[in-house]
C-alpha positions as CSV (number, residue, x, y, z in Angstrom):
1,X,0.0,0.0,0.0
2,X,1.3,3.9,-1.1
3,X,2.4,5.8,1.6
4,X,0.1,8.4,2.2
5,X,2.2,12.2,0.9
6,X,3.1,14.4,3.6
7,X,3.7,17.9,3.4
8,X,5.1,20.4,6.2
9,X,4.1,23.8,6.4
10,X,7.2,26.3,7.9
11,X,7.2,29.5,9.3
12,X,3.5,30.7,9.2
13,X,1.6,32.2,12.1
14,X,-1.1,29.8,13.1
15,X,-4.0,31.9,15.1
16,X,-5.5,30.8,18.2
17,X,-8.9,32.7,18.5
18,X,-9.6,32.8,21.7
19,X,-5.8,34.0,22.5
20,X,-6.1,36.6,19.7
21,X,-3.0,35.9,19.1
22,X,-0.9,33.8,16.0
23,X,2.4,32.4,17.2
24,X,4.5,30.9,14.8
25,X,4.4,27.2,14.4
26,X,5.2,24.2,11.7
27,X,2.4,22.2,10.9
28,X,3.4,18.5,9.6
29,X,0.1,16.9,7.5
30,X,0.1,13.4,6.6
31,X,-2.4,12.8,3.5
32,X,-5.7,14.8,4.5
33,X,-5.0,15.5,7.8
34,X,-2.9,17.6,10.6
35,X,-0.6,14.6,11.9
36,X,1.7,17.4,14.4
37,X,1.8,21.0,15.0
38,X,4.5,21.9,16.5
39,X,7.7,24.6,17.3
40,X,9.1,26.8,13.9
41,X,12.1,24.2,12.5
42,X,10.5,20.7,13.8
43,X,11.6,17.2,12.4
44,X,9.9,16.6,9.5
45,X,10.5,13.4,7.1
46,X,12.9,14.0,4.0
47,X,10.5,13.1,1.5
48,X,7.4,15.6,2.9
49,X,6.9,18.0,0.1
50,X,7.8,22.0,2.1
51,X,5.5,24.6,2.2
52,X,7.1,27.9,3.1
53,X,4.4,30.0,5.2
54,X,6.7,33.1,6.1
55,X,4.9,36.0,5.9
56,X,1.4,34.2,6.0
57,X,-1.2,34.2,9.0
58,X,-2.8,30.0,9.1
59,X,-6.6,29.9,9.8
60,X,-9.3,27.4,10.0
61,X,-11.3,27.1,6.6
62,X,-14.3,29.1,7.2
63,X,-17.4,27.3,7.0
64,X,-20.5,28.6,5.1
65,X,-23.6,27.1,7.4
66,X,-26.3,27.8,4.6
67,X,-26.4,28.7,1.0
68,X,-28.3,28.1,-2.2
69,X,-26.1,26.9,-5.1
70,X,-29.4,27.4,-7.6
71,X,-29.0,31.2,-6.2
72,X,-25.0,31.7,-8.5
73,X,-26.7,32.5,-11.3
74,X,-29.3,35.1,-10.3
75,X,-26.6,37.1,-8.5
76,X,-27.5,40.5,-8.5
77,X,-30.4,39.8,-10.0
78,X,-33.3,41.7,-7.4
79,X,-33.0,44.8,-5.1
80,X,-35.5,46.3,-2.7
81,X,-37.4,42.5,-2.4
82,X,-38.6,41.2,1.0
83,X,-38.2,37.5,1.7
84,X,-42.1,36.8,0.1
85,X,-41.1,39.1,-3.1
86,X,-37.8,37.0,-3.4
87,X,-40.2,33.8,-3.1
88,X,-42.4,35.3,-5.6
89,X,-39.1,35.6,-7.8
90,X,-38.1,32.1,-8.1
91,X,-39.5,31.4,-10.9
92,X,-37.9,34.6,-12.8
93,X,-34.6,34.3,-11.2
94,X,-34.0,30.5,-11.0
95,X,-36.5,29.1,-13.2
96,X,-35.4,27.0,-16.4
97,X,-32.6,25.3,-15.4
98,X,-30.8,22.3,-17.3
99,X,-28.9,20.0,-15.8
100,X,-25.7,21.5,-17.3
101,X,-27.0,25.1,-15.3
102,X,-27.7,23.5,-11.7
103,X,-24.1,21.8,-12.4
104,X,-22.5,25.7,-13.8
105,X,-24.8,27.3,-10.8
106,X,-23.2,25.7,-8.0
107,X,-19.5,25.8,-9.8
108,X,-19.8,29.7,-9.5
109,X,-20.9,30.2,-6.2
110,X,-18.1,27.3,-5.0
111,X,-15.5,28.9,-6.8
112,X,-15.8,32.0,-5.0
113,X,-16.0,30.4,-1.8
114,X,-12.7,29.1,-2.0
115,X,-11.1,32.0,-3.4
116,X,-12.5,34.1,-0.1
117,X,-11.0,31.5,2.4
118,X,-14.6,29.0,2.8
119,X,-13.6,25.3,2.5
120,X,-17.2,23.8,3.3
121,X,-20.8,24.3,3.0
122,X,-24.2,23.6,3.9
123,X,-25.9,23.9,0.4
124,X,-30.0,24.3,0.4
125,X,-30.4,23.3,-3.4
126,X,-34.0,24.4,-5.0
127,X,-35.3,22.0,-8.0
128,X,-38.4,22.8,-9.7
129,X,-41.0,21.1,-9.3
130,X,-39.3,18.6,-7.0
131,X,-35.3,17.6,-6.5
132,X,-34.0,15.0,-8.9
133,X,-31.6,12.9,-8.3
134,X,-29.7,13.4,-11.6
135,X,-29.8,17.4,-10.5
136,X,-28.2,16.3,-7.3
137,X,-25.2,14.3,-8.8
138,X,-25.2,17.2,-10.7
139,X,-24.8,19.9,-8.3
140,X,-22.3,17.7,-5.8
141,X,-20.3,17.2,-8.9
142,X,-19.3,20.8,-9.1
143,X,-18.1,20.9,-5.6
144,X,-16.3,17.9,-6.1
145,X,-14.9,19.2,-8.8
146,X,-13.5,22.6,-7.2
147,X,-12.5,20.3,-4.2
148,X,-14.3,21.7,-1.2
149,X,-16.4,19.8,1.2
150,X,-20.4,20.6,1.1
151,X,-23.5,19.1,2.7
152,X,-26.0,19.5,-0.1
153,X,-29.9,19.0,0.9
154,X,-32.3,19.1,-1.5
155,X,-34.7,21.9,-1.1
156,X,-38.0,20.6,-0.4
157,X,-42.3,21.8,-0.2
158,X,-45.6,20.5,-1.4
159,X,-47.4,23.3,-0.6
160,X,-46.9,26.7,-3.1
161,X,-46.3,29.8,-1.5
162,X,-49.3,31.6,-2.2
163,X,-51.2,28.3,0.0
164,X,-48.3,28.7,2.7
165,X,-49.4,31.8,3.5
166,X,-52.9,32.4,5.2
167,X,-55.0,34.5,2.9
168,X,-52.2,35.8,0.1
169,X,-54.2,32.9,-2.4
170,X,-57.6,34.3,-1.8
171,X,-56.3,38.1,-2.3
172,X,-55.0,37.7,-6.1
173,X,-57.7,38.0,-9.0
174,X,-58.9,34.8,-11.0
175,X,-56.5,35.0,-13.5
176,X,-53.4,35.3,-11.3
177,X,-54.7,32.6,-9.0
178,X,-54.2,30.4,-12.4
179,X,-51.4,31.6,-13.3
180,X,-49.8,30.8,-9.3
181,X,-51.7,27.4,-9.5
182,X,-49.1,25.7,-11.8
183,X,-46.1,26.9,-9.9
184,X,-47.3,24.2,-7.0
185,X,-44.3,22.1,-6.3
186,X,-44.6,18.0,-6.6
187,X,-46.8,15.9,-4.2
188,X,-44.4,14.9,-1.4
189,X,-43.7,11.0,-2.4
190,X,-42.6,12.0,-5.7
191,X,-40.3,14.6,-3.9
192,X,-39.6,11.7,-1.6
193,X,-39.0,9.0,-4.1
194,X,-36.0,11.0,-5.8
195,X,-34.6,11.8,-2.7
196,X,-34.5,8.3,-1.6
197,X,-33.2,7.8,-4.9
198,X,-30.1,10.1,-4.5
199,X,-29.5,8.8,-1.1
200,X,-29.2,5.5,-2.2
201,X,-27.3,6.0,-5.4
202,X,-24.8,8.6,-3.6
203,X,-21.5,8.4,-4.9
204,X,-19.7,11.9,-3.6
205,X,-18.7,10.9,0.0
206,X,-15.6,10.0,-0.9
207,X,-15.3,13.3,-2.8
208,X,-16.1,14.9,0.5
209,X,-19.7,16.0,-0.7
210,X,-22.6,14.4,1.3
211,X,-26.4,14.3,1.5
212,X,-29.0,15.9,3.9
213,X,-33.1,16.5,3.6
214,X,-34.5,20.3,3.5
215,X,-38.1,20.7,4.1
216,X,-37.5,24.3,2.9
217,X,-40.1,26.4,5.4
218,X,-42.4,24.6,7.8
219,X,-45.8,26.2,6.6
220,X,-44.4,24.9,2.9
221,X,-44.4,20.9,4.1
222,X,-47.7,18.7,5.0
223,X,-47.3,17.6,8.1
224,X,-46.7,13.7,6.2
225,X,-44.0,15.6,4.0
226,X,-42.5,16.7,7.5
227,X,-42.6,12.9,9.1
228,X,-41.2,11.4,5.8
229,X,-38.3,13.9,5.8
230,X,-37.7,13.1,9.7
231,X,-37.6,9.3,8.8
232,X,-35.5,9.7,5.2
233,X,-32.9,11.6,7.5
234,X,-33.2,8.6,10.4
235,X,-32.9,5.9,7.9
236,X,-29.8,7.5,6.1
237,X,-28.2,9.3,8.8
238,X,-28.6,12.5,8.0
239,X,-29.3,16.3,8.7
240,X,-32.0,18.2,8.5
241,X,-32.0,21.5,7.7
242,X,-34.9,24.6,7.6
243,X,-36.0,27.6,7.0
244,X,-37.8,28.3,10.4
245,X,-38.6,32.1,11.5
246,X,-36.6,34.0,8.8
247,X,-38.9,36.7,8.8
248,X,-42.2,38.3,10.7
249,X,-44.6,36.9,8.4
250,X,-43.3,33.4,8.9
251,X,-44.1,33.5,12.1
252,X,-47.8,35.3,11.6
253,X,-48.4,32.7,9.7
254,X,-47.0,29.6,11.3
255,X,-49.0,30.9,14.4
256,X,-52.0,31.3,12.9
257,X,-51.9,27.7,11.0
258,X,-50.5,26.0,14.2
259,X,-51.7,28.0,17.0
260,X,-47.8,27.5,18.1
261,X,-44.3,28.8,17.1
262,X,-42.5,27.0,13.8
263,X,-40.2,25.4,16.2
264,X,-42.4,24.3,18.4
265,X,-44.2,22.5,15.6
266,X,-41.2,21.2,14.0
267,X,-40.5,20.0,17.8
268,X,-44.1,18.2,18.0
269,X,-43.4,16.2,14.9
270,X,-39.8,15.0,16.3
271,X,-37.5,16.8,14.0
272,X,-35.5,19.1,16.0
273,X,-32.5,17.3,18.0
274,X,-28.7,17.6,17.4
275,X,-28.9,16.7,13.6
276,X,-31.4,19.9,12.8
277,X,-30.5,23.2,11.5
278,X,-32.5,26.6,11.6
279,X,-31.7,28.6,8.6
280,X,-32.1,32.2,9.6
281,X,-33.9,32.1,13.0
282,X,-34.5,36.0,13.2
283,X,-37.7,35.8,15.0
284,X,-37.0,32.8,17.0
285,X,-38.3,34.2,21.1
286,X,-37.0,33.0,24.6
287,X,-38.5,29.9,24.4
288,X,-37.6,29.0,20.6
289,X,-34.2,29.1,21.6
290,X,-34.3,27.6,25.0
291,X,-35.6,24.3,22.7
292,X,-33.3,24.5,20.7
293,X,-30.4,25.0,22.9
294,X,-31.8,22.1,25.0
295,X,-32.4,19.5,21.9
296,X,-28.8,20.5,21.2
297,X,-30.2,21.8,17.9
298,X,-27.9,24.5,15.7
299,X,-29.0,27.9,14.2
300,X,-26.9,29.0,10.8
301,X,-26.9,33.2,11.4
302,X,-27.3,34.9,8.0
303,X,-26.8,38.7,8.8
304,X,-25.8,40.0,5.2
305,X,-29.6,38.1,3.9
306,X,-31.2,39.2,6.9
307,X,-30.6,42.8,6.4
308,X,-31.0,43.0,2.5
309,X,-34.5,41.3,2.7
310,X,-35.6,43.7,5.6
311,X,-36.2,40.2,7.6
312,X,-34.5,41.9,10.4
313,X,-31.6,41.6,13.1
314,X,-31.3,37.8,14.8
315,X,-30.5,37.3,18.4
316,X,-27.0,35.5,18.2
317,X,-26.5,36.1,22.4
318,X,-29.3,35.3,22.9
319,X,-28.9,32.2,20.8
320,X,-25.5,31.4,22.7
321,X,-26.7,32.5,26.2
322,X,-29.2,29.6,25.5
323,X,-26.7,26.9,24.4
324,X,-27.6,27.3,20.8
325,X,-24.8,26.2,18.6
326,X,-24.6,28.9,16.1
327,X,-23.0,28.6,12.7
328,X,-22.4,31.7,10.2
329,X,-24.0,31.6,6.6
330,X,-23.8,33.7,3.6
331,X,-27.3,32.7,2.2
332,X,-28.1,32.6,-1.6
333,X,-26.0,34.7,-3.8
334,X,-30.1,35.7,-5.4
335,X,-30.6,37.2,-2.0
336,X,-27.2,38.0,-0.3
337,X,-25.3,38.6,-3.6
338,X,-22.1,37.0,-2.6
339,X,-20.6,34.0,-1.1
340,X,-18.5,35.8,1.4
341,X,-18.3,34.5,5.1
342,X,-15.8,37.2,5.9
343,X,-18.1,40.0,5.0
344,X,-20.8,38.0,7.0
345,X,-18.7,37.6,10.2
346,X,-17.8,41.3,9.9
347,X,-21.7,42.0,10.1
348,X,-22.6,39.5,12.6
349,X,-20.3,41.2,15.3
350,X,-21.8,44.5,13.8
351,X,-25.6,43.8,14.0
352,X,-25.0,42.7,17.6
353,X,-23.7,46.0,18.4
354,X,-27.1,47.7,16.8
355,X,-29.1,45.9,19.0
356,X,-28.7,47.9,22.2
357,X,-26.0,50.0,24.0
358,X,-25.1,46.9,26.9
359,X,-21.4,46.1,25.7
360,X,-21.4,43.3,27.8
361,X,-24.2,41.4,25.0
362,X,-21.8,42.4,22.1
363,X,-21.1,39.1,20.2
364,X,-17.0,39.0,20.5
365,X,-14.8,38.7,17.7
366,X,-13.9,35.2,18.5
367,X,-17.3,34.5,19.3
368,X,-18.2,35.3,15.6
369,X,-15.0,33.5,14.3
370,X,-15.8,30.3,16.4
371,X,-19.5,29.9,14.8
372,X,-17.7,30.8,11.4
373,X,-15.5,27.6,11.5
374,X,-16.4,25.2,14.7
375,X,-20.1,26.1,14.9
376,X,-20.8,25.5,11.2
377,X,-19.0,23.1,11.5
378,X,-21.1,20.8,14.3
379,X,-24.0,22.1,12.0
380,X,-22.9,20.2,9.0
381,X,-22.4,17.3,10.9
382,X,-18.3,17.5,10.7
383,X,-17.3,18.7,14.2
384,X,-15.0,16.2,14.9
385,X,-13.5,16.6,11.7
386,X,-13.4,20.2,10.3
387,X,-13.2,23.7,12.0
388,X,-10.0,23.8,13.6
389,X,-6.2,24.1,13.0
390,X,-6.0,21.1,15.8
391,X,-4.3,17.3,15.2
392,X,-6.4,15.0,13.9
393,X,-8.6,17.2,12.2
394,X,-8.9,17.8,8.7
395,X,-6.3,19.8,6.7
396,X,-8.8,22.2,5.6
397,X,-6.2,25.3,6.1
398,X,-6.5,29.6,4.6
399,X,-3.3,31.7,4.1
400,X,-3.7,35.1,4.7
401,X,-1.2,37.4,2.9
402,X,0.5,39.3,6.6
403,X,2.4,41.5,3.7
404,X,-1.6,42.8,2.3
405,X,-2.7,46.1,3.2
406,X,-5.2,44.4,5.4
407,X,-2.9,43.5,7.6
408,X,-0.7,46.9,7.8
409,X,-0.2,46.7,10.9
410,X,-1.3,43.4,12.2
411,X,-2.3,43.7,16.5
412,X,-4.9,41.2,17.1
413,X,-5.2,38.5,14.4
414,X,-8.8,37.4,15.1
415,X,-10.2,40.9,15.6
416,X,-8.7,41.7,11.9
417,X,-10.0,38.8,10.5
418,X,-13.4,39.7,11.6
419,X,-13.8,43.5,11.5
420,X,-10.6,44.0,8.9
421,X,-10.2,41.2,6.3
422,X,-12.6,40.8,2.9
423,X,-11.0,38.2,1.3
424,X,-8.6,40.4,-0.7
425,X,-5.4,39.1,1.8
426,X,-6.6,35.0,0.9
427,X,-3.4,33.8,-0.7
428,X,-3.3,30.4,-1.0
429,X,-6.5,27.6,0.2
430,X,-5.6,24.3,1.4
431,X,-8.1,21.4,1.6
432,X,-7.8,18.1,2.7
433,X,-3.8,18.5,2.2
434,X,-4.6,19.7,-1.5
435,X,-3.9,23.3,-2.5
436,X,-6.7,24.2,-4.0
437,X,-6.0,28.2,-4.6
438,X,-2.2,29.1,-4.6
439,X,-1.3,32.4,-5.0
440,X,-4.4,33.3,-5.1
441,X,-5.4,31.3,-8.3
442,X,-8.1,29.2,-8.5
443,X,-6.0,25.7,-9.7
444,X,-8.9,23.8,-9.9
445,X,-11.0,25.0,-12.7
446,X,-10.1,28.0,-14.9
447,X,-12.1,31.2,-13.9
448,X,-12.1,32.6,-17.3
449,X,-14.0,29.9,-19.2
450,X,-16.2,29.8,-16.1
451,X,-16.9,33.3,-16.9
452,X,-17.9,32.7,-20.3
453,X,-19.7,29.5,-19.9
454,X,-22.0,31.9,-17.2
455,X,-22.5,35.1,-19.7
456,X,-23.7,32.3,-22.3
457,X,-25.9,30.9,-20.2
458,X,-27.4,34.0,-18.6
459,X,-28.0,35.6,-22.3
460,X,-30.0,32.2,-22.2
461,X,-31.8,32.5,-19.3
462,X,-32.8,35.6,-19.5
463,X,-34.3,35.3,-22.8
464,X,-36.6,32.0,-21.4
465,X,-37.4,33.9,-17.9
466,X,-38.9,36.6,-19.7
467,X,-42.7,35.2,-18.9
468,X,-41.6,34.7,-15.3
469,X,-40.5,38.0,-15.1
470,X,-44.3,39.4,-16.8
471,X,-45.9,37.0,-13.8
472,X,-43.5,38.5,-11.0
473,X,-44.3,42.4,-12.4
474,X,-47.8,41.7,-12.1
475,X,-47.7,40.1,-8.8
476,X,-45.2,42.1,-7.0
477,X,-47.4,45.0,-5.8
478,X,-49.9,42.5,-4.5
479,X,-47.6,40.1,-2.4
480,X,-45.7,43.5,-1.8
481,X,-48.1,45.4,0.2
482,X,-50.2,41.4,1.7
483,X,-47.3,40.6,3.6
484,X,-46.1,43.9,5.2
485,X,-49.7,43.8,6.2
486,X,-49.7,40.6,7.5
487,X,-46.7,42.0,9.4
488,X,-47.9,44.4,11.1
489,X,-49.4,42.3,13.3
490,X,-48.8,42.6,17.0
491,X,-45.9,39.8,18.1
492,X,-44.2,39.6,21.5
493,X,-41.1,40.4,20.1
494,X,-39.5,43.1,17.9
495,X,-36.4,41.8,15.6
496,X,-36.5,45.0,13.2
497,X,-33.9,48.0,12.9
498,X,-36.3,50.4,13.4
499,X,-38.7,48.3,16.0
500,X,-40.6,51.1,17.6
501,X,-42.7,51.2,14.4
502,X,-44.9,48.0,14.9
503,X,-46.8,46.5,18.1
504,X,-45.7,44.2,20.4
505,X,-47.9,41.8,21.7
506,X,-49.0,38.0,21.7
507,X,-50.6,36.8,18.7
508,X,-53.8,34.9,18.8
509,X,-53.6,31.6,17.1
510,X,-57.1,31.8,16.1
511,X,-56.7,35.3,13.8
């Protein structure tokens, strides 16, 4: 049997968050993995191929805790939309897509992960009408191919939108309620049947890219399409990952439908426990996260996407202070408009700063960078494995250029990374002992016919969208001014900027 290679890594500063400091050390991997760290100039074996780190700062791969691959395409695509109004989009902005587009889709958004320092993620792929599992093999394809790590879980409902939400159907004219009726999503054991199919047929894990199950929003899923994702993600050992309390009218409505919060539903049905993730978890209250911190349960914190679609400013102390773990995500680049998780970790420490004038809650800077890289981590199921610059784990390792304006002077390595660097100081990317960007080139796949293949594609696109985009016009106004309304609804807590504008209050589940 081949030896496995070994490579040692000399003379770069390896951070320790919670020090906030980056002393210099060797770091000895033996074929994916950190076999020794250990003092500048240690033993190493003559045949290990030498990295020289000089002048670099060494930190855990960041870890993206929820994206949309589907969402690479449409970047840029929508300004001034809510959450609903991005829903309402979908079709426009990620409608029409071959196989060879779900496959170019996630390529994009993966590409620029690794080139700004992310070396995993937890991808929430959207099919339409239903996930395939030929769209899945697909999509893990292209992260295989870049050579990051991703949890990919299909995207799942079989309940439209416009049914999801209580009254929004009965508000649009006969003609649009037509025109809305054939975007309904596949009954739930087709939807289940290809899943079961992909899980089954999986072929990626070696490749580092695994399977979960997305019921997409609670309100979206029957209460049988809820209990057959809970038992597709028992029978495969998998995650499960949601959409739960990303914005006001979420929770409106899952009140009013369940007399009860989302969480607590998803709790009644069995789903939440250590292998479920809340996507967003802006309006989550007291006792939301009290569950979920006791059920050991993780939350992905999306501050860039909770801002741009006016959804609001999460709780992440409160999330902690209740034993939460808490990831960092970068959401869909149709929504967030990039895939950067150092621009999200910036504006995680910042939102928590907005929230009030007590210091003392300010989210620290290694707070931020721990759910960035170990929290995400334990959300994608890889805790043990990924996160940290430890032995044993996974040599999943960023080089940050010391010698970068960024880091002109350099006085506390994890405040910088947090508040300071954008990605522009990521020199080289490391993954599983493979470079995958040196010198801050992409080796993997070449950018420039990636760039091409996309403007082809969106000249496409754009042209086959254009009746989505005549539906989405005429609908805009209507789900535009329903769901502010729904809204503005009395709730007994306030997760907006500018909070003293709405009422507080319970809401009755019987409205």
């Amino acid at each position: 049997m081949a030896k496995a290679p070994m490579t040692i890594i000399r003379g770069g500063r390896v951070l320790d968050i919670r020090a906030h400091a980056a002393p210099r050390a060797d770091i000895l991997v033996t074929g994916d993995s950190i076999a020794e760290i250990g003092r500048p100039g240690m033993a190493a074996p003559s045949h290990a191929a030498v990295i020289d780190a000089k002048g670099r700062l060494l930190h855990p791969g960041l870890i993206n805790g929820h994206t949309h691959s589907h969402g690479n395409l449409a970047k840029g695509m929508g300004d001034r939309q809510t959450l609903e109004l991005l829903l309402t989009a979908g079709p426009w902005m990620s409608g029409n897509r071959t196989l060879e587009d779900k496959y170019l889709s996630t390529l994009i958004g993966a590409a620029e992960m690794v080139l700004k320092g992310c070396t995993a993620a937890y991808d929430l792929a959207g099919e339409f009408p239903m996930p395939t599992a030929d769209g899945l093999a697909a999509i893990g394809q292209a992260y295989a191919d870049i050579g990051m790590r991703a949890v990919l879980a299909p995207m799942v409902a079989d309940i439209s939108f416009y049914e999801a939400i209580p009254g929004l159907m009965e508000r649009l004219p006969a003609a649009l309620q037509k025109d809305v009726e054939r975007l309904r999503p596949a009954g739930y054991k087709a939807s289940v049947g290809q899943m079961k199919k992909a899980l089954h047929d999986w072929k990626l894990g070696t490749a580092g890219v695994s399977l979960a199950v997305a019921p997409t929003i609670p309100h979206h899923c029957s209460r049988e399409f809820l209990l057959a994702c809970l038992k597709l993600s028992k029978d495969y050992q998998t995650g499960l990952h949601s959409h739960v309390s990303e914005s006001k009218v979420q929770v409106i409505a899952g009140y009013q439908r369940y007399g009860m919060s989302l969480t607590a539903y998803m709790d009644s049905l069995g789903l939440v426990g250590p292998d479920f993730t809340v996507a967003h978890g802006v309006w989550l209250d007291g006792d939301d996260m009290k569950l979920l911190g006791d059920k050991g349960a993780s939350v992905s914190h999306n501050p860039g996407s909770n801002m741009k679609l006016g959804n609001g400013l999460a709780d992440m102390r409160g999330m902690l202070n209740a034993k939460v773990n808490v990831g960092i995500g970068t959401d869909g680049a149709s929504c967030s408009d990039n895939q950067n998780m150092y621009e999200n970790m910036r504006l995680a420490s910042l939102v928590s700063k907005v929230q009030g004038p007590d210091w003392e809650r300010w989210i620290t800077t290694d707070e931020v960078l721990e759910a960035a890289t170990a929290g995400s981590a334990r959300a994608l199921g890889m805790g043990a494995k990924i996160g940290r610059i430890e032995k044993g784990f996974k040599a999943d390792i960023v080089f940050l250029d010391l010698e970068h304006v960024n880091w002109i002077p350099c006085n506390d390595p994890t405040n910088q990374i947090v508040h300071t660097e954008d990605g522009c100081a990521v020199h080289s990317v490391m993954i599983g002992g493979r470079m995958v960007v040196e010198n801050r080139k992409l080796l993997t796949v070449d950018v420039a016919r990636l760039a091409a293949s996309a403007e082809k594609t969106r000249e496409r696109l754009h042209k086959a969208s254009k009746p989505a985009k005549a539906l989405y016009d005429r609908l805009e106004k209507i789900v535009g001014t329903f769901c502010p309304g729904l809204a503005k609804q009395p709730l007994h807590i306030d997760r907006f900027g500018g909070g003293h504008h709405h009422g507080h209050g319970h809401p009755s589940a019987a409205h």
